[in-house]
VOGUZA-787495 format. One record per residue (C-alpha): residue number from 1; residue in one letter; x, y, z. Coordinates in nm, 2 decimals. Layout:
// residues N
pos;code;u;v;w
NUM;A;X;Y;Z
...
//
This chain:
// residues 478
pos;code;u;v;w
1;X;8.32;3.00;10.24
2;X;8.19;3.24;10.51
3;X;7.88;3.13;10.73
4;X;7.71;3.46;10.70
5;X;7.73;3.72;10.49
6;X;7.55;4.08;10.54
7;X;7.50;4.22;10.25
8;X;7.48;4.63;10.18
9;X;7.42;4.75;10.52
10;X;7.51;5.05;10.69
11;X;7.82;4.97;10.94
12;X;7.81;5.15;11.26
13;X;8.11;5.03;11.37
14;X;8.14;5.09;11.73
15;X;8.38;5.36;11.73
16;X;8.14;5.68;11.73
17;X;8.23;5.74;11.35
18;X;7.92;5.80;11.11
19;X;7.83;5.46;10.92
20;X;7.93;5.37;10.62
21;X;7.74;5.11;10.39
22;X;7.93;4.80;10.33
23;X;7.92;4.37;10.39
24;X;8.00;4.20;10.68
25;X;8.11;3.83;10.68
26;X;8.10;3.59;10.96
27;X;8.32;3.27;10.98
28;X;8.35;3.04;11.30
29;X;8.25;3.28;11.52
30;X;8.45;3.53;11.42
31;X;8.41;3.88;11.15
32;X;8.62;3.82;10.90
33;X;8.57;4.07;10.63
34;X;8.41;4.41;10.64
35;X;8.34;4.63;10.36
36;X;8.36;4.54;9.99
37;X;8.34;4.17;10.08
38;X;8.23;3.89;9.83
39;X;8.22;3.54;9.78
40;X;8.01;3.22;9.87
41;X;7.81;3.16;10.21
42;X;7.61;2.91;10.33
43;X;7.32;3.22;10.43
44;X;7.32;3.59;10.25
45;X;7.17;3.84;10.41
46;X;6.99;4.16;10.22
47;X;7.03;4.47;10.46
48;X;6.94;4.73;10.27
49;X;6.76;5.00;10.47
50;X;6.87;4.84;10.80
51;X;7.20;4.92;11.02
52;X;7.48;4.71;11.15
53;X;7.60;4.74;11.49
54;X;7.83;4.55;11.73
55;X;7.61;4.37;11.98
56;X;7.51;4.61;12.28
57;X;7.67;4.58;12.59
58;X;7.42;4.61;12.92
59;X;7.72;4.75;13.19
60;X;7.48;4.74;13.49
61;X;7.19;4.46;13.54
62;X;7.13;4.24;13.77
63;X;7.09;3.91;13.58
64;X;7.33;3.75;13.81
65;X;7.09;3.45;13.86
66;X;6.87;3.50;13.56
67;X;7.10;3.40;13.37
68;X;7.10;3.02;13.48
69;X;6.72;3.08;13.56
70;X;6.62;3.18;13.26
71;X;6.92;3.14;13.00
72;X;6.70;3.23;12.68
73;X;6.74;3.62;12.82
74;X;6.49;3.71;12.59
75;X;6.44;4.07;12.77
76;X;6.79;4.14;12.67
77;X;6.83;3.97;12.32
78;X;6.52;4.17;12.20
79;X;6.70;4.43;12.25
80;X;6.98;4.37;12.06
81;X;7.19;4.33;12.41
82;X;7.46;4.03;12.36
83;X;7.64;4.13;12.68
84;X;7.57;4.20;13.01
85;X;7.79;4.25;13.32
86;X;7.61;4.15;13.64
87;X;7.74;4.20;14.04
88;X;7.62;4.56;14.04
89;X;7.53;4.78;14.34
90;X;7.77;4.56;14.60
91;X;7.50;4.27;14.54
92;X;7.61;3.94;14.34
93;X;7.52;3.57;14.31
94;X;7.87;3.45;14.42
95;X;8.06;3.44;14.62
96;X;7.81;3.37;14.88
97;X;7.70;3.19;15.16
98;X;7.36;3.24;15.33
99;X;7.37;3.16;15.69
100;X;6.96;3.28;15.77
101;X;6.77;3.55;15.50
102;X;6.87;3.68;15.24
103;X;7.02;4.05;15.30
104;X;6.81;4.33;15.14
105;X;6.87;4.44;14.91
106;X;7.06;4.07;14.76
107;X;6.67;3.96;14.75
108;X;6.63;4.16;14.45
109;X;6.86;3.84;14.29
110;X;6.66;3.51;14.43
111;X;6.59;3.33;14.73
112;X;6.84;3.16;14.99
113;X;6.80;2.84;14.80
114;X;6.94;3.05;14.47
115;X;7.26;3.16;14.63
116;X;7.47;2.82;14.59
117;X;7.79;2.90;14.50
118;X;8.02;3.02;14.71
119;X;8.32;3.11;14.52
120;X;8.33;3.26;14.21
121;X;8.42;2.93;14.01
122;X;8.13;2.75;14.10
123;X;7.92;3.03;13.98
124;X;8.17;3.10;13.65
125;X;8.13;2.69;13.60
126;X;7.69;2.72;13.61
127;X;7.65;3.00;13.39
128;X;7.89;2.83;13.15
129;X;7.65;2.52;13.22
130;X;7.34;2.70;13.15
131;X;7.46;2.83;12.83
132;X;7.27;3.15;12.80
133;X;7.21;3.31;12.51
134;X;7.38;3.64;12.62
135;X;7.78;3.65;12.69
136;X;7.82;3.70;13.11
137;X;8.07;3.88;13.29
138;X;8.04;3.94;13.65
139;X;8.16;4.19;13.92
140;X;8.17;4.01;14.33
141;X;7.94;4.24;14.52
142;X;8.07;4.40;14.86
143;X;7.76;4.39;15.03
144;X;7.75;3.98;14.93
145;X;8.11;3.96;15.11
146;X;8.00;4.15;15.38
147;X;7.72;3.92;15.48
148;X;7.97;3.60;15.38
149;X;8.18;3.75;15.70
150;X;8.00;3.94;15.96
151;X;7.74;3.84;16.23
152;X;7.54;4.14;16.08
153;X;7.57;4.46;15.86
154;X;7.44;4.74;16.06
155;X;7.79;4.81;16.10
156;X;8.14;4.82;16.00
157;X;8.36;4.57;15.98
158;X;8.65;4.44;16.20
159;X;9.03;4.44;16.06
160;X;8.96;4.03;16.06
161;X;8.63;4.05;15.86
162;X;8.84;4.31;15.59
163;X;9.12;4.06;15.57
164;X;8.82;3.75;15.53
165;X;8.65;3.98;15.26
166;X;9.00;4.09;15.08
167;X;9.11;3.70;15.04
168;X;8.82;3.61;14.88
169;X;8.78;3.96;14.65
170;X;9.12;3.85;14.60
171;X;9.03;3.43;14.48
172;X;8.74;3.55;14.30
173;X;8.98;3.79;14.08
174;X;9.19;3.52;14.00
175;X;8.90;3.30;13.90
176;X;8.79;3.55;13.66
177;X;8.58;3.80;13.81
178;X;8.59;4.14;13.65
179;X;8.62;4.35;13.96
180;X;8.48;4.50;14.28
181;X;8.10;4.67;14.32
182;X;7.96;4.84;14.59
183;X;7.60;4.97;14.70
184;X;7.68;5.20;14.95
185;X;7.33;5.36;14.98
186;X;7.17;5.06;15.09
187;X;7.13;4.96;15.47
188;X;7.30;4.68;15.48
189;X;7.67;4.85;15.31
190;X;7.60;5.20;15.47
191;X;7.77;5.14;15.77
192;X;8.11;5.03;15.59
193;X;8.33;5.33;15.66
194;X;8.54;5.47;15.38
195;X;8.83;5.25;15.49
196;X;8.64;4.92;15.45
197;X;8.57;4.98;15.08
198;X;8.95;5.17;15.02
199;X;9.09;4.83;15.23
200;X;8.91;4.62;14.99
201;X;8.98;4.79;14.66
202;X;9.34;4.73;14.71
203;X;9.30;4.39;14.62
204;X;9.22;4.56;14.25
205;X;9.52;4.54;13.99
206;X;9.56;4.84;13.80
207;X;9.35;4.90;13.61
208;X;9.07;4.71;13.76
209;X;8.78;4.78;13.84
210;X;8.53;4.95;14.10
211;X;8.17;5.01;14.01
212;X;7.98;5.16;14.24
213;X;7.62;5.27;14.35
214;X;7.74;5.61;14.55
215;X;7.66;5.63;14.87
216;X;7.41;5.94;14.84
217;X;7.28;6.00;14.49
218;X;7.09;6.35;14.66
219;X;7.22;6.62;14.81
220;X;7.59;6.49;14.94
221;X;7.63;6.35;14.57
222;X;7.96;6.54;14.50
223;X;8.08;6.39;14.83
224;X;7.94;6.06;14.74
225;X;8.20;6.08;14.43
226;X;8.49;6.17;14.57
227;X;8.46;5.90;14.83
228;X;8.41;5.64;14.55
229;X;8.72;5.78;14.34
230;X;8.92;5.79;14.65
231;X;8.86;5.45;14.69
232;X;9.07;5.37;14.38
233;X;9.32;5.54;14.37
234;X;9.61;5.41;14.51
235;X;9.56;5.09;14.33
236;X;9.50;5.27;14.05
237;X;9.20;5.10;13.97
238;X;8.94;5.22;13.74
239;X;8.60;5.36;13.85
240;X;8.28;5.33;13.72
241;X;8.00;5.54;13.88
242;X;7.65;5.37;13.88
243;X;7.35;5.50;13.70
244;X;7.45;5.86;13.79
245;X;7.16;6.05;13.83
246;X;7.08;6.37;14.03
247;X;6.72;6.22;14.24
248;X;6.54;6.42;14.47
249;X;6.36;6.76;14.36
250;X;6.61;6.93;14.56
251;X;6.87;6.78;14.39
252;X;6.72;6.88;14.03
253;X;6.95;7.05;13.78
254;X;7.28;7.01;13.98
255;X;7.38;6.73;13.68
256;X;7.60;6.98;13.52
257;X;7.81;7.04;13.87
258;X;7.80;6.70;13.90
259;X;7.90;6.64;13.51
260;X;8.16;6.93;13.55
261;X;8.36;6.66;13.87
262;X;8.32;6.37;13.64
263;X;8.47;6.51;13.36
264;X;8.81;6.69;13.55
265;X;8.86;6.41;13.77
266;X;8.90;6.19;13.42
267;X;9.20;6.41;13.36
268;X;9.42;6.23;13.62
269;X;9.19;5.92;13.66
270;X;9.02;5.66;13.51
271;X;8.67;5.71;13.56
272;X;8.33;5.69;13.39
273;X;7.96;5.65;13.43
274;X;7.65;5.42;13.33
275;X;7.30;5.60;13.31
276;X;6.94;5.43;13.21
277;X;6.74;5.68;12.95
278;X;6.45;5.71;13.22
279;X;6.37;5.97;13.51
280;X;6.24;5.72;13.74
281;X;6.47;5.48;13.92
282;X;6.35;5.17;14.10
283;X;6.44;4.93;14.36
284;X;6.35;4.79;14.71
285;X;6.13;5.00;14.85
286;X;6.33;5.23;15.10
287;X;6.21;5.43;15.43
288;X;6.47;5.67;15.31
289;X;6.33;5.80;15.04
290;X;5.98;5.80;15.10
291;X;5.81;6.11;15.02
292;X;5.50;6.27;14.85
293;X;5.74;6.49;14.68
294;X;5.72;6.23;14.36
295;X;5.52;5.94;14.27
296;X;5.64;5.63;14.41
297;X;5.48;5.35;14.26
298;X;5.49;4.98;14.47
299;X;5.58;4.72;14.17
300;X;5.53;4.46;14.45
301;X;5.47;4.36;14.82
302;X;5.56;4.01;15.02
303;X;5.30;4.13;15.27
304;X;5.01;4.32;15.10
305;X;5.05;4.12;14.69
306;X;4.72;4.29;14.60
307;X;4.91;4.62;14.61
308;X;5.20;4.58;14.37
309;X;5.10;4.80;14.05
310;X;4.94;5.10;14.27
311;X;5.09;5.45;14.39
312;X;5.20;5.45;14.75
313;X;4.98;5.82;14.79
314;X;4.65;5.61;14.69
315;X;4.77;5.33;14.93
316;X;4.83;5.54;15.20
317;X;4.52;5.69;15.09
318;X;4.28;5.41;15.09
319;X;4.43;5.30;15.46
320;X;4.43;5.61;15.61
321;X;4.74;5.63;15.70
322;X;5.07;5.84;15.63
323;X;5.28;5.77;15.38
324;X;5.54;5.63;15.61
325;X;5.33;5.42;15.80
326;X;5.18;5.29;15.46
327;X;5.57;5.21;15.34
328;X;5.62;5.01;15.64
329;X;5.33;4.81;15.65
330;X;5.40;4.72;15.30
331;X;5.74;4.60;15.38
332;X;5.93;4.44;15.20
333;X;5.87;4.59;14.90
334;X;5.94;4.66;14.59
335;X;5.93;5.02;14.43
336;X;5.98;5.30;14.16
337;X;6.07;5.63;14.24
338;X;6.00;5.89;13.98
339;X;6.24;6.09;14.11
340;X;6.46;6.26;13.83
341;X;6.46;6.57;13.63
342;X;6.46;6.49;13.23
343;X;6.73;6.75;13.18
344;X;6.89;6.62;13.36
345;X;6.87;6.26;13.22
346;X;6.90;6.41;12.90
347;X;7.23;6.58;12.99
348;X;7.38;6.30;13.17
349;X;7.28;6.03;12.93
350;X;7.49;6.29;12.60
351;X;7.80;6.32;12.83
352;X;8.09;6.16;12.63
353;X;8.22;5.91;12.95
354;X;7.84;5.81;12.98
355;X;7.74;5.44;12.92
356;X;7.47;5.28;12.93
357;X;7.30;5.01;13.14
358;X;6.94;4.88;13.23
359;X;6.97;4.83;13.55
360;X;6.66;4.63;13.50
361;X;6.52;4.38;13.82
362;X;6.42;4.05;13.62
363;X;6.24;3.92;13.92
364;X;6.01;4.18;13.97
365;X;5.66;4.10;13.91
366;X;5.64;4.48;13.74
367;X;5.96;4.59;13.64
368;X;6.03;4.89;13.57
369;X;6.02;4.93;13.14
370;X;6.39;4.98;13.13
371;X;6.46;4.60;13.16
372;X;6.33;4.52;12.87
373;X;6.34;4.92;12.69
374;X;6.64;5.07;12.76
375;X;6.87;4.99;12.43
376;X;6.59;5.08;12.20
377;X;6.47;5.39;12.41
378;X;6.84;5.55;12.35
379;X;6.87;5.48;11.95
380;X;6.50;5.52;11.88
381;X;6.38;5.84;12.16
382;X;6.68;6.00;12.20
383;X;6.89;6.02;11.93
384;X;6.61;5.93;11.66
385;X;6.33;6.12;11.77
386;X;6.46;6.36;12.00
387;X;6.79;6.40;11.82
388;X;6.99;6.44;12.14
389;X;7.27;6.27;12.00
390;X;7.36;6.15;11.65
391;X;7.30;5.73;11.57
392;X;7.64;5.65;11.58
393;X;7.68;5.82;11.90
394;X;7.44;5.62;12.03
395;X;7.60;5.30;11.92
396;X;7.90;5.42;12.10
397;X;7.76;5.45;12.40
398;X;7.65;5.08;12.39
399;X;7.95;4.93;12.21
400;X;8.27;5.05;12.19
401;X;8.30;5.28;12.49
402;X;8.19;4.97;12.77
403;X;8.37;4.74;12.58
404;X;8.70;4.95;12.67
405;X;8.62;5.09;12.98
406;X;8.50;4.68;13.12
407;X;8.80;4.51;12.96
408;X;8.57;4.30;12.70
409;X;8.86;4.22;12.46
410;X;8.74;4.16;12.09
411;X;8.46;4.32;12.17
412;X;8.24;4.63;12.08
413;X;8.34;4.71;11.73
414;X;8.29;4.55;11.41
415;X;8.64;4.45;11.27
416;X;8.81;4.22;11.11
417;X;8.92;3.93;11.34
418;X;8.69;4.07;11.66
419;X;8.41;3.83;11.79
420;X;8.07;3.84;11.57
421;X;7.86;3.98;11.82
422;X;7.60;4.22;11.63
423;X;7.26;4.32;11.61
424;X;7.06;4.41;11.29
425;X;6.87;4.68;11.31
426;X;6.58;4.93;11.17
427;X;6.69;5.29;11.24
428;X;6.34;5.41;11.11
429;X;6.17;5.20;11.32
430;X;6.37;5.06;11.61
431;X;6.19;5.13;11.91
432;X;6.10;5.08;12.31
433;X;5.74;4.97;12.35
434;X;5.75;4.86;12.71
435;X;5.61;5.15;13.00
436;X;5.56;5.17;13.37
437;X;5.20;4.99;13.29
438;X;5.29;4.77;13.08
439;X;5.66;4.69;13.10
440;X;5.71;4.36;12.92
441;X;5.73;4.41;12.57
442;X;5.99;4.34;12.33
443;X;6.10;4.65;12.14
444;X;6.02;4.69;11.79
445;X;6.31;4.74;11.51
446;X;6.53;4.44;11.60
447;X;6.60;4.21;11.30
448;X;6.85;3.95;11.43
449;X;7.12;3.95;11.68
450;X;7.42;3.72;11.67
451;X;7.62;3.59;11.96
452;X;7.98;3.49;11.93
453;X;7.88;3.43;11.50
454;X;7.54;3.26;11.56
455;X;7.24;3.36;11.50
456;X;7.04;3.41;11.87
457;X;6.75;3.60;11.79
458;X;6.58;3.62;11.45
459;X;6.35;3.93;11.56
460;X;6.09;3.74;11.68
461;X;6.18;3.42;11.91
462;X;6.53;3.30;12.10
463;X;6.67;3.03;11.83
464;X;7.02;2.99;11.96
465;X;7.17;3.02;12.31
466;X;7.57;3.08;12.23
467;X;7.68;3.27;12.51
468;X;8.00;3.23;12.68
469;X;8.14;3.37;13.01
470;X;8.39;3.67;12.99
471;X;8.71;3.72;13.19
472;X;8.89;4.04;13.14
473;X;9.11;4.09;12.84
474;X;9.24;4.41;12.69
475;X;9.14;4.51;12.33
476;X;9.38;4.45;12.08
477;X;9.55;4.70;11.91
478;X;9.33;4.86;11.63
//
């Protein structure tokens, strides 16, 4: 007797192979028969017209804290995401301390009173009390263990403050974290020299691994990369390079240089990238890259609210004042910086060792669309509409590929024996409906999602929240 049974659907199995039409049965959480399958189940499922995919994996967000927030994680489940690894960009909920404010740019997470737990178990032991809907795995942030350590971060740290930061890199790893981010770019991480973050990645088993939002993403981006797989390489660890992009007009069409070093350092080394399918980025708002080169549009403002949703040209505009002086005022700030080429995009987000991840900011007011978007932009835009890359390719990117490359176990494919995470979907009509003006929307084309074999989205509302938390675990053997 299986619990579900998905009846003539096409399988896209994870594995970047074209789908094949089939059943899928589901019994205690678990897939237990794919293909040809028959027999008795307490619900049957007609899927004819619609595809069958492992649930998607989100590789970079920053639903460290939304998770327990706001466990329903219906901007991710309506999406068909089932996953999502949070800790990105050398920020992360635990573990942490706050002695005064919060750090920029660890605001983009919550408030001091958020940050609570400060080692990794007591974080582990609240998500697995707030039993989100999605499954959580989490990275420990180097920017959070800088500020757990040092009297300030406008510079780098002592040989005490490493050995502080290693031990407890080194606790959280054996409670279960994933591995080591960074956020290099931001003010309060850009004064760790090379030999702080090398120092710390040491405490990686090989293997591990080392995400990391590159310390220039412009013009010193090849630099930037070398630096971040230098990092890992005597422990072996593996890298994973943060929402790669090429930003800045003057950095436009240098993806394929930058594509090219990716792709022959993967030779020797285990490295990869995430990308989001948009040519806008967003974040804090930064002094460093303001410029009337693009738009920048302020998503929201602690000290001028009535601005968040308005250019910073027609600000500056309205207050007479230069950009930069406008930026200030408005500090701090949120922001989105259309600052990306679409070729480029496009030919980072085809590369084979690309992955994908929203990178989405749950607390902002205005997100940017690709927090609730991003999944259904790549199978519906992109490889529907703009045929950029086949379906199952797609899939791939989202499924298989991440599960490998983040250690998710019996995750990422649809096989016998693996965990029944999967999304049913509409490949005619699966789409992102969410924009810069109006970014929360649920996508259209998403039937039902299941999480660890029970149903957690019917394609309409949250029903179920059966998430669990992830530790590392290899994939067993095809």
């Amino acid at each position: 007797m299986y619990d579900v049974l998905i009846r003539d659907t096409l399988i896209l199995d994870g594995s970047d192979q074209p789908g094949v039409h089939g059943n899928v049965a589901i019994r205690d959480g678990r897939i237990v028969a794919v293909g040809q399958c028959n027999g008795e189940a307490a619900q049957v499922i007609d899927a004819r017209r619609l595809a069958l995919a492992p649930g998607f994996i989100d590789v970079h967000t920053h639903d460290d804290l939304e998770v327990i927030r706001n466990p329903d994680m219906v901007s991710k489940l309506s999406q068909g995401v089932t996953t999502v690894v949070v800790g990105n960009c050398g920020i992360s909920a635990s573990p942490v301390r706050i002695r005064n404010d919060v750090p920029d740019p660890m605001n983009l997470l919550g408030d001091a009173h958020d940050f609570c737990y400060p080692d990794f178990t007591s974080y582990r032991d609240a998500v697995q009390r707030a039993q989100p809907a999605v499954n959580v795995a989490a990275l420990v942030g180097h920017t959070a263990l800088r500020q757990n350590h040092m009297d300030r971060l406008d510079r780098t740290a002592t040989a005490d403050e490493i050995t502080a930061m290693r031990k407890q890199l080194r606790d959280s790893l054996a409670q279960g974290a994933l591995g080591l981010s960074s956020g290099l770019a931001y003010a309060s991480a850009y004064n760790a020299t090379s030999s702080e973050v090398t120092d710390l990645a040491l405490e990686l088993p090989r293997g591990g691994l080392y995400a990391t939002h590159l310390r220039d993403e412009f013009a010193g981006i090849l630099d930037a990369m070398e630096e971040a797989f230098d990092a890992a390489r005597t422990p072996q660890a593996s890298v994973r390079v943060s929402h790669l992009k090429c930003a800045g007009i003057d950095n436009w069409g240098r993806s394929r240089e930058v594509l090219d070093y990716l792709q022959s350092t993967s030779s020797h080394q285990d490295v990869a990238c995430d990308c989001y399918p948009y040519a806008a980025s967003a974040s804090t708002l930064d002094l460093k890259q303001v410029t009337d080169a693009y738009d920048i549009l302020i998503t929201w403002s602690e000290s001028e609210p009535a601005q968040g949703g308005r250019l910073l040209a027609d600000i500056a505009a309205d207050w007479k004042l230069p950009l930069m002086d406008a930026a200030i005022r408005l500090q701090p700030a949120g922001a989105v910086y259309h600052c990306m080429d679409e070729a480029d995009v496009r030919r980072i987000l085809s590369h084979p060792l690309t992955m994908i991840g929203s990178d989405g900011l749950p607390r902002d007011p205005r997100p940017h669309p690709r927090l609730w978007g991003t999944f259904p932009r790549v199978l519906g835009h992109y490889a529907r509409d703009e045929q950029l890359f086949p379906l199952h390719t797609a899939v791939h990117k989202m499924t298989g590929l991440p599960a490998s490359r983040f250690s998710m176990g019996a995750r990422g494919h649809i096989r016998e024996g693996w965990c029944a995470d999967l999304v049913l979907f509409d490949p005619a009509r699966v789409r992102d409906t969410a924009s810069f003006h109006d970014p929360i929307r649920a996508a259209e084309g998403i039937e039902a999602v299941w999480v660890n074999g029970r149903l957690a989205y019917d394609g309409q509302n949250v029903v179920a929240r059966p998430g669990c938390f992830i530790t590392p675990q290899a994939s067993p053997a095809a």
